[in-house]
VEXZABA-559599 format. One record per residue (C-alpha): residue in one letter; x, y, z; residue number from 1. Coordinates in Angstrom, 2 decimals. Each point is the difference from the previous one (the first is absolute). Last residue first. Layout:
<rs>
{"A",{X,Y,Z},NUM}
...
</rs>
This chain:
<rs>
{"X",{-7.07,4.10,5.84},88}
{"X",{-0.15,-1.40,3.50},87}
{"X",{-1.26,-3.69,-0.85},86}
{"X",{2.44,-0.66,-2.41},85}
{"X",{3.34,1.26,2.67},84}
{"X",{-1.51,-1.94,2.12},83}
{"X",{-0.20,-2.93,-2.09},82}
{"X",{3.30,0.93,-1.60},81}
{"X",{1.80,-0.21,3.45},80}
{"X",{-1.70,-3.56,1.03},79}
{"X",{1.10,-1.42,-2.95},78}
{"X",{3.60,1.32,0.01},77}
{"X",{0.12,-1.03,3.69},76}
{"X",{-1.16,-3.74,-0.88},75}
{"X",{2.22,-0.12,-2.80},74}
{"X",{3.24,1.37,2.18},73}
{"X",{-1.23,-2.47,2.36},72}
{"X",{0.29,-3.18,-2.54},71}
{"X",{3.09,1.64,-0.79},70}
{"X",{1.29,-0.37,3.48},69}
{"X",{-0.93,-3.27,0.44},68}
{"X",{2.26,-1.45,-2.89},67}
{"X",{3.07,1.91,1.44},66}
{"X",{-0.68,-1.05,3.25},65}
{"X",{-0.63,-3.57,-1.03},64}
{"X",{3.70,-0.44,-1.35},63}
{"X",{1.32,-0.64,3.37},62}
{"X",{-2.66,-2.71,0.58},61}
{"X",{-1.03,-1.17,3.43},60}
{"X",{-1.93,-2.70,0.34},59}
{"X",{1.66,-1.51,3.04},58}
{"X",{-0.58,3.60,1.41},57}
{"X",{3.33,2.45,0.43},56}
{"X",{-1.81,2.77,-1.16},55}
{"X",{-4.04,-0.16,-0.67},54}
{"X",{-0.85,1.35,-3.36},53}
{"X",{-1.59,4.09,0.06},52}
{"X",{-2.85,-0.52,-2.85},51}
{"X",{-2.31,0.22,3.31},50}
{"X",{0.86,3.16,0.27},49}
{"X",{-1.07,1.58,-3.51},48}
{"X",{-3.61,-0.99,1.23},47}
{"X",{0.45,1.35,3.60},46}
{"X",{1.22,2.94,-1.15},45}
{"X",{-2.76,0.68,-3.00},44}
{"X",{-2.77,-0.66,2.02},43}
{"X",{-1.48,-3.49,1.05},42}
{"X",{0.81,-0.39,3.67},41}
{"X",{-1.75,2.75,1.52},40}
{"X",{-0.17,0.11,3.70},39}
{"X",{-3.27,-0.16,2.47},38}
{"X",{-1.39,2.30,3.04},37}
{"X",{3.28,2.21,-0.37},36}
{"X",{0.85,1.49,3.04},35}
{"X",{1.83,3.43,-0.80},34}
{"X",{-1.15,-0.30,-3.62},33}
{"X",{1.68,-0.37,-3.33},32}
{"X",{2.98,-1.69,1.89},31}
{"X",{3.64,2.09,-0.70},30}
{"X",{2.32,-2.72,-1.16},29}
{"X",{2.24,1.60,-1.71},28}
{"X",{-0.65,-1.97,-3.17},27}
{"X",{-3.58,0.38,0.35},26}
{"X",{0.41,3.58,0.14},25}
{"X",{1.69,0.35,-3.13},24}
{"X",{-2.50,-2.45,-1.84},23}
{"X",{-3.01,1.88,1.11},22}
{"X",{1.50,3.33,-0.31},21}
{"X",{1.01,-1.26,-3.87},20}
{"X",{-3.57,-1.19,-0.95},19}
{"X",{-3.15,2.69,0.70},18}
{"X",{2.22,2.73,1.03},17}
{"X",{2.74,-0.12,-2.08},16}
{"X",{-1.97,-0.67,-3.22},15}
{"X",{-2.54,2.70,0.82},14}
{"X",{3.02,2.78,0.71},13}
{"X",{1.36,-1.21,-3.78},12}
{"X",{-3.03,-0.49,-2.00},11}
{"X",{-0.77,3.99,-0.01},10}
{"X",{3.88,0.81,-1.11},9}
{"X",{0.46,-2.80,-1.96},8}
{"X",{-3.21,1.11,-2.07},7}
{"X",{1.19,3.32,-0.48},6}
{"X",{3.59,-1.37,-1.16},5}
{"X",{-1.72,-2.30,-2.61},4}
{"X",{-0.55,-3.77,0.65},3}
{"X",{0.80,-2.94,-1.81},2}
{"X",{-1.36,-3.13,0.69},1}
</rs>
């Protein structure tokens, strides 16, 4: 999709706010509420998580990073041009 300068500029504060705050905070561990009646195990984080392989395991693969990480690259990428879709 390619977007003019204007368009950057209104998609850009939306983006952040409905998908990048979200991911940042995440990260950092900051809980959406102070007690939290239930947690959300389906977003982005949690999906692109469970790529992560287990180190050390009997199963353990040193080539599976590399494979797992581009299976989360195409999850992000996906999840990115939704938003992105459904803010333009």
């Amino acid at each position: 999709m390619d977007l003019d300068e204007t368009q950057i500029e209104y998609v850009y504060p939306l983006m952040y706010k409905s998908l990048m705050l979200e991911v940042d905070a995440i990260d950092n561990g900051i809980e959406i509420a102070e007690d939290p009646k239930y947690a959300i195990k389906t977003g982005l984080s949690t999906r692109v998580g469970r790529l992560n392989p287990s180190f050390g395991g009997p199963n353990f693969d040193p080539n599976a990073q590399h494979i797992q990480f581009k299976k989360a690259m195409m999850i992000a990428e996906e999840e990115l041009a939704w938003k992105l879709e459904s803010l333009t």
